[in-house]
N, C-alpha and C positions, 0 to 999 in steps of 0.2 A: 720510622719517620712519623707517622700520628700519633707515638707514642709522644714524641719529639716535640712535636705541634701543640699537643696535650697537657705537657707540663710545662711548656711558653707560656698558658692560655689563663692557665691558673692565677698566675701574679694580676695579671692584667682582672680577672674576675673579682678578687680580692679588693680592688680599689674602692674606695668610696666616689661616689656619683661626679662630684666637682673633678677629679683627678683623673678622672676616667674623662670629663667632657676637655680637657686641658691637651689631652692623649691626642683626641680626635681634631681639636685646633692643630694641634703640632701636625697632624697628618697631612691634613687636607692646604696647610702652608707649603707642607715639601709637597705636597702633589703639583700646587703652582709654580712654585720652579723647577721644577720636572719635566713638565709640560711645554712651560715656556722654551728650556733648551730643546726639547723634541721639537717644537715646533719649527726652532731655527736650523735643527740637523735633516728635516723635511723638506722646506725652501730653499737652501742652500747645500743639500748631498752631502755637508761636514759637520763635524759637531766642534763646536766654537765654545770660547773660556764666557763662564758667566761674567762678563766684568763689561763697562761700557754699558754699551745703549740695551745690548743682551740683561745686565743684571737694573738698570732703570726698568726692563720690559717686566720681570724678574717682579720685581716693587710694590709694581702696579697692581698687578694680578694680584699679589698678598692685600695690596689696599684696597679694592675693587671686590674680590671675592669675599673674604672674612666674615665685612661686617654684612653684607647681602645675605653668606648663609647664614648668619646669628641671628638676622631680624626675621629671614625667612621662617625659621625653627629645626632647622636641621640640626639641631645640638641637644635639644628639648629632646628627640626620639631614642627609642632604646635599639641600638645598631644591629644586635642580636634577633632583635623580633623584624628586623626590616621588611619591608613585602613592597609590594608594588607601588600603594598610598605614599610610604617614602622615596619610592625612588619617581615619583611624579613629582614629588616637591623639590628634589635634585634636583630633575628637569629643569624646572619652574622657577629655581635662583639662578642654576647655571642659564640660563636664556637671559635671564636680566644681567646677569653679568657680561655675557658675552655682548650682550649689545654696545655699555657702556667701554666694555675695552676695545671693541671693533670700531666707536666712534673718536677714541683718542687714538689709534694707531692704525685704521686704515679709513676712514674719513678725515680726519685732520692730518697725521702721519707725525711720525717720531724719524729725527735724522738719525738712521743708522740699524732701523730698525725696519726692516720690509712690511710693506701694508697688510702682503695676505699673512702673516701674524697673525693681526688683529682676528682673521677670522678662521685659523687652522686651530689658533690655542684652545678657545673656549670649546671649539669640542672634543679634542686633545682632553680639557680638563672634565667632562661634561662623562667621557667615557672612563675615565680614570676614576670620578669623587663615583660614581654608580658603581662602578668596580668595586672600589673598597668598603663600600656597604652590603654588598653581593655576600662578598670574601667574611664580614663579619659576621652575616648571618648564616652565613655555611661554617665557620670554622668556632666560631664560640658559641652562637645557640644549640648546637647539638651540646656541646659539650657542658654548657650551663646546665642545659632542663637535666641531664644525667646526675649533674652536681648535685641539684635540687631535689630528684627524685632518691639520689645518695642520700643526700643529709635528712629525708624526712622517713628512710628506712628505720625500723626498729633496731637499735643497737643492743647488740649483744656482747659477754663472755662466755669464752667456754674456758669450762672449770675442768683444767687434765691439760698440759702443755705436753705428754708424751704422743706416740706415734697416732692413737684414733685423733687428738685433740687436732693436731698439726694437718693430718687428711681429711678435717673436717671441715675447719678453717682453707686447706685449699681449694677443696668442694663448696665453699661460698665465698671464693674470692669474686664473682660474677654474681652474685645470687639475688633477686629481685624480690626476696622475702626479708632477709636480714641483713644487717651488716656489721660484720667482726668489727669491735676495738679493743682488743686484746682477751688475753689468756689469764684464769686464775690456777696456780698451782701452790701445793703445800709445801715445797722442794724450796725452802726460804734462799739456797743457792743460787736460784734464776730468781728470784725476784729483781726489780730492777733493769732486768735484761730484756733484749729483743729477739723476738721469735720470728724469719719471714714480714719485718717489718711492723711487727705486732707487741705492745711490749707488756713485759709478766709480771702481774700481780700478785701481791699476798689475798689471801682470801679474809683474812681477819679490815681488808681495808673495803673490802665488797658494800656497807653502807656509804660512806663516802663516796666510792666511785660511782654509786644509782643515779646518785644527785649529780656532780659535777662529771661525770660523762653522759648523764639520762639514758642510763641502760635497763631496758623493760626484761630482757631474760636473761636467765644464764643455763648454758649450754652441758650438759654433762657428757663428758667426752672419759669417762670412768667405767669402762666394760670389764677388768678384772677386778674390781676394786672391791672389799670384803661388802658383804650386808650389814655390818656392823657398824663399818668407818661412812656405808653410803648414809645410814640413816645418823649419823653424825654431821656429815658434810647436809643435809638437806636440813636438820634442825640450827644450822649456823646461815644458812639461806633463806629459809625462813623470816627469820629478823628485819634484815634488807628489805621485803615486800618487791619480791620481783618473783617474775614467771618462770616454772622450771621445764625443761625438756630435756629428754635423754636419748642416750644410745641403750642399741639392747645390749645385753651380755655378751661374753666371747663366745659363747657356745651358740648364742642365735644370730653374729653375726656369720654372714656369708664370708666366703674368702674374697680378697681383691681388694681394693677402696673404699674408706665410708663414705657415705653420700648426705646429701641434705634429705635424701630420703627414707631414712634411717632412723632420723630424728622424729619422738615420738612422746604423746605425753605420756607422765612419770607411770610406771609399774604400778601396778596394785598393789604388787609387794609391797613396793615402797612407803605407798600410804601404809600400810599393815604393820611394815620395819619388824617384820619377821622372816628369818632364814628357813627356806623351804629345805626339803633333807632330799638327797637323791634317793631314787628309786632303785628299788631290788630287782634284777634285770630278771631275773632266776624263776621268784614267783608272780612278775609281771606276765611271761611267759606259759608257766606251767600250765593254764586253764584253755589258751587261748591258741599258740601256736600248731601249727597244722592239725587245727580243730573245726569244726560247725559250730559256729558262734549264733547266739540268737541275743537280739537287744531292743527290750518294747520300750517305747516312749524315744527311739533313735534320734528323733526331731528333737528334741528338748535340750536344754542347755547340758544336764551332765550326762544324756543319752547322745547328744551327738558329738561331747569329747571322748565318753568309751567309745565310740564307733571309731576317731579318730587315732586314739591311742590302740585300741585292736589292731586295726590295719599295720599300724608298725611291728607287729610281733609275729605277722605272719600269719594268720590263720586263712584255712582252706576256702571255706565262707563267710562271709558272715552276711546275716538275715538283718533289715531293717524293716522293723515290726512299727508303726505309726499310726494314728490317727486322723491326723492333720497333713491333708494331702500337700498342703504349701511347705511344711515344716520338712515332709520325707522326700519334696523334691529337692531343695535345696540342700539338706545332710547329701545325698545320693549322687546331685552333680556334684557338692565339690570332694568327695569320697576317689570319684570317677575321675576327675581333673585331675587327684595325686596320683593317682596310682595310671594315668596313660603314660606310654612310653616309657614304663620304668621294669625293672625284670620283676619287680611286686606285684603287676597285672596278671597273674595267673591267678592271684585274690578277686575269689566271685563276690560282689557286691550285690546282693539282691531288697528290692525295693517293695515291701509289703505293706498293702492298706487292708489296717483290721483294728479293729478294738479288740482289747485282753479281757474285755464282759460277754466276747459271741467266744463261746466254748465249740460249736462246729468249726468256724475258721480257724484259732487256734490248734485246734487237731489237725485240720488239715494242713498247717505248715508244717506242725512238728513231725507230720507222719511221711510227708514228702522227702522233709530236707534230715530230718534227724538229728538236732543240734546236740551237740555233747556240754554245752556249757550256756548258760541263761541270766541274762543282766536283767534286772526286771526293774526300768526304770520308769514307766509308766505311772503318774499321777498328778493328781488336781494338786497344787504346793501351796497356791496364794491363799493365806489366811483369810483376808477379811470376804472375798470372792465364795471359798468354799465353806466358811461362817454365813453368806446371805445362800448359799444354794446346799445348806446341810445334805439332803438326800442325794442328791448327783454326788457329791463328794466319794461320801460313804462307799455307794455301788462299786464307783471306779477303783477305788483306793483300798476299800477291804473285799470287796466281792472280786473285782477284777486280779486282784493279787492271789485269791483262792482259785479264782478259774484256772489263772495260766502256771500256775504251782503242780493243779492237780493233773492238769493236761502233759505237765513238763515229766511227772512220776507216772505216769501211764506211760508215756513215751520212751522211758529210761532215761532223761535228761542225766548226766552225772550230777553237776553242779548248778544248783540253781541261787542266785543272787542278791538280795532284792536293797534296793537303794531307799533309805530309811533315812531321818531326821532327830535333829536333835530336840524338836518343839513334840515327840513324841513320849519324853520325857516329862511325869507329871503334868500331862495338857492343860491348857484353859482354852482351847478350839478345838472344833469336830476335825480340823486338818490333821493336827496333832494326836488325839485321839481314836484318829482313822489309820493313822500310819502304826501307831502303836498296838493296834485292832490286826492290824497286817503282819505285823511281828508276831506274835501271838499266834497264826493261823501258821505261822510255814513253822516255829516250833511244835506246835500239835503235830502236827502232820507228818515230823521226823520221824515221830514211833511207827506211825500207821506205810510209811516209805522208806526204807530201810536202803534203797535202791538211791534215791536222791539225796547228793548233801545240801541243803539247804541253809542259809546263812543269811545273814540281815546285817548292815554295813549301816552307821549310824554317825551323823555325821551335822555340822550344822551349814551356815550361810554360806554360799560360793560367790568369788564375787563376778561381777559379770555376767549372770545367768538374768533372765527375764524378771524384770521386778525389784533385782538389784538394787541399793541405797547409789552405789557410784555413780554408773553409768546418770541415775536420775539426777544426782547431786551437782553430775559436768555439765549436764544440758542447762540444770538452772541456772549455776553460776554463769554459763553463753548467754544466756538470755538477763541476766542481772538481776536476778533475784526475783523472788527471799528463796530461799534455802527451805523446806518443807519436814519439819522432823515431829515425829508423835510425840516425844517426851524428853526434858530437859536428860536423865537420868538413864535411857535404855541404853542395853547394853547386848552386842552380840559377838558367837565366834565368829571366823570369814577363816575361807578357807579360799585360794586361786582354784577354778575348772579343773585346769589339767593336771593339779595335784591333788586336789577330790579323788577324778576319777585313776587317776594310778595308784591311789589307795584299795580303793576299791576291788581295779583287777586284784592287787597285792594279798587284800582282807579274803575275799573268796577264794585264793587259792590255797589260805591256810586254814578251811572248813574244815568240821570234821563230822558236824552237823549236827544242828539248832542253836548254830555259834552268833549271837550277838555282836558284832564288832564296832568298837567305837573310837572314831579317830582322834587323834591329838591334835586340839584345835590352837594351842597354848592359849593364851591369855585371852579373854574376854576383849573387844574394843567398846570403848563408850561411843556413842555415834555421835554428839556433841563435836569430842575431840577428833572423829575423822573428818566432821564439815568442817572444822576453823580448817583444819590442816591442807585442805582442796583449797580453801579459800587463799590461803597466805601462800600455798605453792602452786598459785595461780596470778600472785602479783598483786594480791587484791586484800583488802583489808575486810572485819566483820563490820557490820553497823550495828551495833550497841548502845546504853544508854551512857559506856564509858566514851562511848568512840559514837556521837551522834550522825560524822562526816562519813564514814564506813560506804564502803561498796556493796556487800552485800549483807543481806540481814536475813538471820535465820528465825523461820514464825512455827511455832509449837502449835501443833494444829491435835492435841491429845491423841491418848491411846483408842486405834480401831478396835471394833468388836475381835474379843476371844487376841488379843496382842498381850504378850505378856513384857513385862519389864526387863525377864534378866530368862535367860532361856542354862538348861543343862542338860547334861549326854548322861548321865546314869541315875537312872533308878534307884541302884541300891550303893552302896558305898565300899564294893569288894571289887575293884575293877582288875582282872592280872595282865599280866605283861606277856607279851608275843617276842616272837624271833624278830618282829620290824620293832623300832624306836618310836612311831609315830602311830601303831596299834595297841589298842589296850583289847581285853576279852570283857565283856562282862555277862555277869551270870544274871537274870531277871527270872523273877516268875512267871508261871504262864496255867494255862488252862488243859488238859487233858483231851485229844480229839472228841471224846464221845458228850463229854457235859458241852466243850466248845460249842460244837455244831449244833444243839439244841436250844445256844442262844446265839446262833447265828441264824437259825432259821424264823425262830423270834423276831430279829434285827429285822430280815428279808419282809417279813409282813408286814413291819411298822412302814420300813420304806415303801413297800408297793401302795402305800394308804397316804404314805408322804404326811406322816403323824408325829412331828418333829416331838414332841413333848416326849413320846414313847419315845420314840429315838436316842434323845439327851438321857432319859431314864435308862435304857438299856446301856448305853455306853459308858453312866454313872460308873452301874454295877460291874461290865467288863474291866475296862480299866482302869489299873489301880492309880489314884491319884488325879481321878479328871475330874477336875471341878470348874463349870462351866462360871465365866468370870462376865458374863451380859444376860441381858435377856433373848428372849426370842428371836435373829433376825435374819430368816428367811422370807425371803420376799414375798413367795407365794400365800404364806402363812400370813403374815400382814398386810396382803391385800385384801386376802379373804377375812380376816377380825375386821378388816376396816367397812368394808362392804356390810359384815353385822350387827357393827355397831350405828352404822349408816341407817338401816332396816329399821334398828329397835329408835 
């Protein structure tokens, strides 16, 4: 029945204003001969033919009332919004009227027509004309302001008319965020056709329909659909200038129903339009399962996806080794939150505050718990950050990586790990330089630890992680701009988290020690082309001086200190091939333990004097290919020249 009501209500809404007040005429006429016969089936206990003195009475009332309500303004009001104010000016005509027809038919009197008439009709009529402005603002204004609140919904397609598309669209048949108007699918078979009352598109017509249906997104309801065909389907979306969202994969959706909940914006992948490779379950496993896992840096972006991806493999403990008390609370509850109530709670989570530079602490984890296997993901990463604070860099990242190596081979560690970069390749910053410093140190150390396999996993940009170009690049384009990029020209790998760190378990477990390993990043991305591409599959155009009108505009704000233009994963140019497709080996030179450590203990003095010049000079000479691309900018260092130069 209100379904019933509801699609009455529509025609009547659809009217323009004149035709709609013509409605209301025609009503409020039959309500007066309506009334008038009630009136006479009241006084008289029968109900009588309108004809005679009954339809003269009939006449009157239409001549009497009409032009009263017209002059009053009750045709002027919108029926829908009525409220009390209108129904006081009912009142207020019907009183005038009634007077006038109480004075022709029961002050004067009508033959044939009873006098109390005159005074039963008008409020016969008085409760009927309030009635039906009652009844209009109950039964159309709900169902207008809905209409209204309908039509200024964002209109969308979803692009997939098969089984996710069809349950997605019926999970926003109600939906207060969006509203379906139709399906695009590639299946030129249903084009034409109606889905659920929805009807199917070619996708080749997706410009045209932005404009004549002003549809702001399109829906991707394509959870098997290759990586190949998706990044196909999103560079023909692109064009259109509309906003994209998606479903995840089959394998990350849940079983049961999609939801509007489900709906997420686009993969990273996606922007990357590169196929990730599955993982080797085999040597994901081998290091980790019913092991004592130890993982420093657990808080950090690809320490707390190894932590996350450990836990699925089973291991007996695993230790989170952190810093940052905020970082190792939050790895540790939601560690905690997966694993309750599942038969994987018999995995001990344990939550350790320590720095990898206090060598007593780290002994005494290692000597309590006894880890058989060591992710050493601990370090300063942000370039221009560990460029103004060289000496803290250094410590953490070549000393701290010596401390918990040597504590790990004292302790019998088997496998120890360490999570390495691709800016460690021919540096132009101490970050790079530091990490390549760290490499260097767990090679030496092979010979001198025969007991430990030590390995170093080499890898470039994850996206997603703290400092990310993405993540920054969504916020601005919410905020509308400009877009913030160092150089027209730079160019970086990007790798997803959770396929980083499944390399990584994968890389250490094919050690055999002082193995370099470097991941397969494929192609280079220009960062240019990943801001237009955020931009355009965000519905949003660039502002250019081709395109003055543009939404957002991206401002080259130059290269930071020690930022290089084009970043690489090997040193030398003999990389081999592993049993995984996404690992290479490569072979680098390195320093001998014993010459090592006599220009590490060098390094150590410069730092404790925080003598940045010695420093960059030392690191010169370690390693090979750093050539420092700024001057001086440690902060401290330039407070203190500035304060000298102030003096003299």
């Amino acid at each position: 029945m209100p379904l019933l009501l509801s699609s009455a209500a529509l025609p009547i809404l659809a009217l323009p204003r004149f035709a709609k007040r013509l409605v209301v005429l025609a009503v409020d006429a039959s309500l007066c001969v309506l009334t008038v016969w009630l009136a006479f089936y009241l006084r008289l206990g029968e109900f009588v033919a309108l004809s005679g003195p009954a339809l003269w009475a009939a006449l009157v009332s239409m001549a009497f009332a009409l032009p009263i309500f017209l002059i009053s303004g009750l045709y002027r009001a919108i029926f829908r919004y009525s409220g009390w104010p209108a129904l006081l000016t009912v009142t207020k005509a019907t009183a005038v009227y009634g007077l006038l027809f109480a004075a022709v038919f029961t002050a004067v009197g009508v033959q044939g027509v009873p006098r109390t008439i005159g005074l039963i009709q008008p409020m016969l009529l008085l409760l009927a004309v309030g009635a039906s402005r009652a009844l209009a603002r109950f039964w159309l204004g709900g169902l207008y302001q809905s209409q209204l609140k309908l039509a200024a919904l964002p209109k969308v397609l979803i692009y997939g008319a098969g089984t996710a598309g069809r349950q997605l669209a019926a999970a926003m048949a109600n939906s207060l965020e969006m509203r379906v108007v139709g399906f695009l699918d590639d299946d030129d078979r249903l084009h034409g056709h109606v889905l659920n009352g929805l009807p199917i598109y070619s996708p080749v017509d997706l410009p045209g329909l932005v404009v004549s249906l002003k549809v702001s997104d399109v829906l991707l309801a394509l959870p098997s659909v290759s990586r190949k065909r998706r990044n196909e389907i999103l560079a023909q979306i692109r064009q259109a200038k509309v906003s994209v969202r998606t479903l995840p994969s089959v394998t990350e959706l849940a079983q049961g129903k999609v939801s509007t909940s489900d709906l997420r914006e686009l993969d990273i992948d996606d922007l990357l339009g590169r196929e990730p490779v599955a993982p080797n379950h085999i040597l994901l496993g081998r290091n980790v399962a019913d092991k004592v896992v130890l993982v420093t840096g657990a808080g950090g972006s690809i320490g707390s996806e190894l932590c996350r991806q450990i836990v699925k493999m089973g291991p007996v403990t695993l230790l989170l080794v952190e810093q940052s008390e905020f970082a190792l609370y939050n790895i540790h509850q939601e560690l905690h939150a997966k694993l309750t109530g599942q038969q994987s709670q018999a995995i001990r989570v344990v939550p350790l505050l320590a720095s990898v530079r206090d060598e007593e602490r780290m002994r005494e984890i290692m000597t309590t718990w006894k880890p058989e296997t060591v992710y050493h993901a601990a370090a300063y990463k942000h370039v221009p950050l560990v460029e103004h604070n060289p000496a803290e860099g250094i410590k953490n990242n070549v000393f701290g990586t010596l401390t918990a190596a040597r504590v790990a081979a004292e302790q019998g560690v088997a496998d120890f790990v360490l999570i390495s970069t691709d800016k460690a390749v021919r540096p132009t910053n101490i970050m790079g330089a530091s990490k390549r410093l760290a490499e260097m140190v767990l090679q030496a150390l092979v010979a001198i630890s025969p007991g430990t396999r030590f390995s170093m996993v080499r890898f470039g940009n994850v996206l997603g992680s703290s400092g990310s170009v993405v993540p920054k690049f969504r916020q601005q384009i919410r905020d509308g701009g400009p877009i913030t990029l160092t150089h027209p020209e730079i160019t970086r790998y990007f790798m997803t988290i959770p396929e980083a760190a499944q390399l990584v378990i994968q890389a250490g477990a094919m050690a055999k020690g002082g193995d370099v390993f470097v991941l397969d990043m494929g192609q280079s991305v220009r960062i240019m082309d990943l801001a237009r591409r955020m931009v355009e599959l965000s519905g949003l155009t660039i502002r250019d001086e081709a395109n003055p009108d543009g939404d957002i505009e991206i401002e080259i704000t130059g290269l930071r200190p020690g930022e290089k233009l084009y970043e690489e994963l090997l040193i030398g140019d003999n990389p081999k091939p592993t049993s995984h497709a996404q690992i290479m080996k490569a072979h680098e030179s390195f320093l001998l333990w014993p010459i090592l450590e006599d220009k590490l203990n060098a390094l150590r003095i410069a730092l404790d004097l925080n003598d940045v010049r010695v420093l960059r000079t030392i690191l010169e000479d370690l390693v090979s290919g750093y050539k420092p691309d700024s001057q001086i900018v440690d902060w401290v260092y330039m407070e203190q020249e500035a304060e000298v130069c102030g003096e003299r």
